[in-house]
C-alpha positions in Angstrom: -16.4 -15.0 6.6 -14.1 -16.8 4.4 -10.6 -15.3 4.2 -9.2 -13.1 0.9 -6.3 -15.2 -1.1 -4.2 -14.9 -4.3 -4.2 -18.1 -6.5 -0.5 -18.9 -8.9 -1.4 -21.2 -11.9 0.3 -21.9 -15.1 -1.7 -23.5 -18.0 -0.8 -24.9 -21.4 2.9 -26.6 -20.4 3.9 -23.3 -19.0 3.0 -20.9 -21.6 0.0 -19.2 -19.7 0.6 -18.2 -16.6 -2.6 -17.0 -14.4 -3.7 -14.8 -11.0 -7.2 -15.0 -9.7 -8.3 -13.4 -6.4 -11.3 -12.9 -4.0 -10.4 -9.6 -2.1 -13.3 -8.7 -0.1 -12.4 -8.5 3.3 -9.5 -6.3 2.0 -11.5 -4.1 -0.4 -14.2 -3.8 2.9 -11.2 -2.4 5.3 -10.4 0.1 2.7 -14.4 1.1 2.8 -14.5 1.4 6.1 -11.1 3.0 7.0 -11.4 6.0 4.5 -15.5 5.7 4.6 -15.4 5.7 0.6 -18.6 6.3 -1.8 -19.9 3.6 -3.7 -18.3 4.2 -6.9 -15.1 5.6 -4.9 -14.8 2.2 -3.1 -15.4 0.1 -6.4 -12.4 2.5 -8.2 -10.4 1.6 -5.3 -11.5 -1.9 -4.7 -10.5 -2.7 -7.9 -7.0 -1.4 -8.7 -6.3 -3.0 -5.1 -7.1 -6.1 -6.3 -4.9 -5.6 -9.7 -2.1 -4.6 -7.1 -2.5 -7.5 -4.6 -2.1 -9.7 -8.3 0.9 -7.6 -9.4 2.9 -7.5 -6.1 2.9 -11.0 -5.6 4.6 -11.2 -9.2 7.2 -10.0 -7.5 10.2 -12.4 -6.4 11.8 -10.5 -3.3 10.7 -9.6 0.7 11.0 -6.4 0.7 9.8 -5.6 -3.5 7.1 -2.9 -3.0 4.8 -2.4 -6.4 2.9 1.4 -6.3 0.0 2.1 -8.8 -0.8 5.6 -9.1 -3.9 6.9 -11.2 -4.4 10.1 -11.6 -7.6 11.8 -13.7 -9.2 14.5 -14.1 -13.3 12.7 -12.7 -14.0 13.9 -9.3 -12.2 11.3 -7.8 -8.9 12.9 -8.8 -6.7 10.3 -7.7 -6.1 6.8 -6.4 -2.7 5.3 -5.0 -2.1 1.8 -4.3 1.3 0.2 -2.8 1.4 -3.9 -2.4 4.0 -6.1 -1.3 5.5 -9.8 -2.6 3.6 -11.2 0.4 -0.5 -10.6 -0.1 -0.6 -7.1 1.6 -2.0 -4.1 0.1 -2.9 -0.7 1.0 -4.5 2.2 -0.7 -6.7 5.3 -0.7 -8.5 8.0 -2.8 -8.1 11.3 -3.0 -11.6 12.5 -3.2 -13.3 9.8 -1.4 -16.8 11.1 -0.8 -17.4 10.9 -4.9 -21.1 10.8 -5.8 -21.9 10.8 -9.3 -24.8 8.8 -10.9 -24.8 5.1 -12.5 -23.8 4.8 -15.8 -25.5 3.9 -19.1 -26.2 0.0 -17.9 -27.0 1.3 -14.2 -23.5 0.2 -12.7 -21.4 1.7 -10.5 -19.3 4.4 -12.8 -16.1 4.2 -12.5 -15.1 5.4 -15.8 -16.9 8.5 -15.3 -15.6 9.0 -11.2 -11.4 8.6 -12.8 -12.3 10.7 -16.1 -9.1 10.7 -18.7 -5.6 10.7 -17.0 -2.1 8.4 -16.9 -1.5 5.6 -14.7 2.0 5.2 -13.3 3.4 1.9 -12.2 6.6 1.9 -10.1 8.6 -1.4 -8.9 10.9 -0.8 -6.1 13.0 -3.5 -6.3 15.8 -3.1 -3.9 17.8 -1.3 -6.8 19.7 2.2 -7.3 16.3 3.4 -9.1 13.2 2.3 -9.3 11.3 0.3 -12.4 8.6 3.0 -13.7 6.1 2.7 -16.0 3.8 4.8 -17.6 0.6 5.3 -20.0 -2.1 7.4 -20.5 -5.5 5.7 -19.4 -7.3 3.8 -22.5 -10.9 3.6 -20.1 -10.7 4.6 -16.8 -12.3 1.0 -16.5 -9.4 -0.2 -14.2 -9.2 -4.0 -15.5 -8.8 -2.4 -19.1 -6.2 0.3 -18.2 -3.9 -2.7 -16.6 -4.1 -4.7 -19.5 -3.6 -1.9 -21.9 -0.9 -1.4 -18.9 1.0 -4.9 -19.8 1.1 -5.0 -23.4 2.7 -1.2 -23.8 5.5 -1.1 -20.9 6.0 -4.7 -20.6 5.1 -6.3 -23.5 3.7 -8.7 -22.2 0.1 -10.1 -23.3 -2.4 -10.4 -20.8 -6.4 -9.9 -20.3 -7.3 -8.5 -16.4 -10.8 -8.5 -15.1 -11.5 -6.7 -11.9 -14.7 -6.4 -10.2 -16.5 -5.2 -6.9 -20.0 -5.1 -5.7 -21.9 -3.1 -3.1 -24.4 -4.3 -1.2 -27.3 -1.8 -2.0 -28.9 -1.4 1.5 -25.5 -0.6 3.6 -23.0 0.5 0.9 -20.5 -2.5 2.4 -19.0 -4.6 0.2 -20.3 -7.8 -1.5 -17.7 -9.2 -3.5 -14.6 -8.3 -4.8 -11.9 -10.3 -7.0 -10.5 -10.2 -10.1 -7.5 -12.3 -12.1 -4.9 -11.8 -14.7 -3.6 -14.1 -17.2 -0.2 -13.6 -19.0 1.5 -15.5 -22.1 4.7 -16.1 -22.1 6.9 -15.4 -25.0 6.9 -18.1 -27.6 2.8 -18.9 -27.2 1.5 -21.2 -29.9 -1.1 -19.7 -31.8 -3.5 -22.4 -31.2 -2.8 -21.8 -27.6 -3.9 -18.1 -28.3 -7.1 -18.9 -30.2 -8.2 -21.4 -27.4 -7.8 -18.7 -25.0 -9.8 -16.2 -26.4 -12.4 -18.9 -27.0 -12.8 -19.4 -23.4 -12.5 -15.6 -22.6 -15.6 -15.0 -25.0 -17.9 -16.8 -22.7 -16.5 -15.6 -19.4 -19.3 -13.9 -17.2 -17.9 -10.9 -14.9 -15.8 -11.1 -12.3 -18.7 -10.3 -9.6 -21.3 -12.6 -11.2 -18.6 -15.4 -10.5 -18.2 -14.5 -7.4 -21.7 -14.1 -6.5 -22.3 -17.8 -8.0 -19.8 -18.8 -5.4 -17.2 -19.7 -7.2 -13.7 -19.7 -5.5 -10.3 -18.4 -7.4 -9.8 -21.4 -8.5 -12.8 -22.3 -9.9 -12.7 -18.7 -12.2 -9.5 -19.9 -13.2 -11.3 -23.1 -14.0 -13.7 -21.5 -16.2 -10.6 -19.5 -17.4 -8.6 -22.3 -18.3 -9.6 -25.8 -17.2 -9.4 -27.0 -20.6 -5.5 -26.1 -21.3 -4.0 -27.7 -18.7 -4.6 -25.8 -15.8 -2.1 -26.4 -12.8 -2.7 -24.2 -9.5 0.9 -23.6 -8.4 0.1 -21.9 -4.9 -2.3 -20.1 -2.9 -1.0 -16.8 -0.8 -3.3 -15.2 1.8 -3.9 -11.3 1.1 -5.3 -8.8 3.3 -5.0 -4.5 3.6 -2.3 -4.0 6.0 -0.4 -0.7 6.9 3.2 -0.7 8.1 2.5 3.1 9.7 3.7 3.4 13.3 3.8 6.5 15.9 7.5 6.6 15.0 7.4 6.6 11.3 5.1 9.3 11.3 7.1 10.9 14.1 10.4 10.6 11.2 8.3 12.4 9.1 7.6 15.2 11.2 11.4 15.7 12.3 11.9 15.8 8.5 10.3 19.1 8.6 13.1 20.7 9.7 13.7 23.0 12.6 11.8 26.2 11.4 8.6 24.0 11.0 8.9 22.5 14.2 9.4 24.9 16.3 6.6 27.0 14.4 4.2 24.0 15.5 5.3 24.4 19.3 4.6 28.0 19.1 1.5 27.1 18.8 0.9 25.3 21.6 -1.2 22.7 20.5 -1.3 18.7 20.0 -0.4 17.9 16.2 -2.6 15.2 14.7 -1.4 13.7 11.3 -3.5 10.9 9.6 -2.1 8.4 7.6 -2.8 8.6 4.3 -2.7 4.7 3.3 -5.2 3.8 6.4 -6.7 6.6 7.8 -5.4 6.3 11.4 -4.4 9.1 13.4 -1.2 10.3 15.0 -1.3 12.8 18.1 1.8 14.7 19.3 1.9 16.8 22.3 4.1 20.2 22.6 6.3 18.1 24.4 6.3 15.1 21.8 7.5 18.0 19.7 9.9 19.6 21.8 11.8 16.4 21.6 11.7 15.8 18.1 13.3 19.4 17.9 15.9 18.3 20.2 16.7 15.3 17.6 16.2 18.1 14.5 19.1 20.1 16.0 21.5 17.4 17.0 21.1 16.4 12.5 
């Protein structure tokens, strides 16, 4: 099974610059971790893939990116967090969404996210977070992040996002997406040859499906503007959860809350929202986290 990656181009002396990813593997974890719907795995599968893009915009180690959506379709809600480095994680709220295809018989994830905002927030290291936010033009994902770009950043771009289910099993096919940007200053012949080559761009799945690679998309994209592929990063679903984070949380509780939970005289499991996996703490896991509640 080939690997997911992240592929950094620039095109037209610097004036474009361009993302394309295949994210299968990743957008597959997420299926199988939170045991997502269809349409609730394609929602998720492809604002992952956005984020994956987006983080690794990002210049710093520790830079975290979050994308929240939330809407009023079933699926309620879907939060995203990725990293400088190729590593997303994320999760629905409703997960089990069933709903049926929409007017072209495709997956709908307009109709699952229904009207609603997305927010975009940038932890850079700094006294307060970068955070963005807009009110969903589609629900369509690829759209919203575009929309996205042009409104708080101001910067042009065009994002396609895509994921495909195998039919028989519900596992994941393909998924991938890109984004391309122009930089301030763009010559407007640059722009009109751009949207040239986006007019006869098939989706993001049929690409895929044809077997072509990110770079090849970005070919079709842009191989007639000077395309130069910068870099390639690996990118997978990873969680940075741990016994002990989880355990942090719990102490956070406070006294009163912890002591109410040993009263009760049973284990406490907590699943992680990000990855699904669950935590168990005995009575006397909690006695001691009491101990280091009191000594705060």
């Amino acid at each position: 099974m080939k690997n997911d990656y992240i592929v950094r181009a620039t095109a037209a002396n610097g004036q474009i610059r361009a993302f394309a990813a295949t994210t299968r593997n990743l957008v597959e974890e997420a299926r199988s971790r939170h045991n997502t719907s269809p349409v609730a795995t394609a929602a998720l599968g492809r604002l992952m893939t956005g984020a994956v893009m987006m983080g690794v915009m990002m210049k710093g180690d520790r830079d975290l990116l979050t994308l929240q959506i939330v809407g009023d379709g079933p699926l309620q809600g879907i939060t995203v967090t990725a990293d400088a480095k190729g590593t997303v994680k994320g999760y629905v709220e409703n997960p089990m969404v069933l709903i049926p295809a929409n007017s072209i018989g495709k997956l709908d994830v307009r109709g699952a996210v229904g009207n609603g905002s997305l927010t975009v927030i940038r932890d850079l290291g700094l006294k307060e977070p970068y955070v963005g936010r807009i009110d969903l033009p589609s629900g369509e994902i690829a759209e919203d992040l575009t929309y996205y770009f042009a409104v708080s950043e101001q910067v042009p771009s065009t994002c396609g996002l895509g994921v495909l289910m195998n039919k028989e099993d519900a596992t994941v096919k393909q998924a991938g997406g890109f984004i391309v940007q122009l930089m301030p200053g763009t010559a407007d012949e640059v722009i009109d040859k751009l949207e040239q080559n986006l007019s006869g761009i098939q989706s993001v799945t049929t690409m895929l499906e044809a077997g072509d690679t990110p770079e090849q998309i970005l070919e079709h994209l842009l191989g007639n503007m000077d395309l130069e592929i910068l870099d390639t990063i690996p990118a997978s679903f990873c969680c940075n959860c741990s016994w002990e984070r989880v355990s942090r949380a719990l102490i956070s509780l406070g006294q009163k809350e912890l002591q109410n939970l040993i009263d009760e005289g049973q284990p406490v499991e907590l699943l992680c929202h990000f990855c699904n996996e669950a935590y168990t703490f005995t009575v006397d896991d909690l006695k001691e986290m009491l101990k280091v509640a009191v000594d705060r």
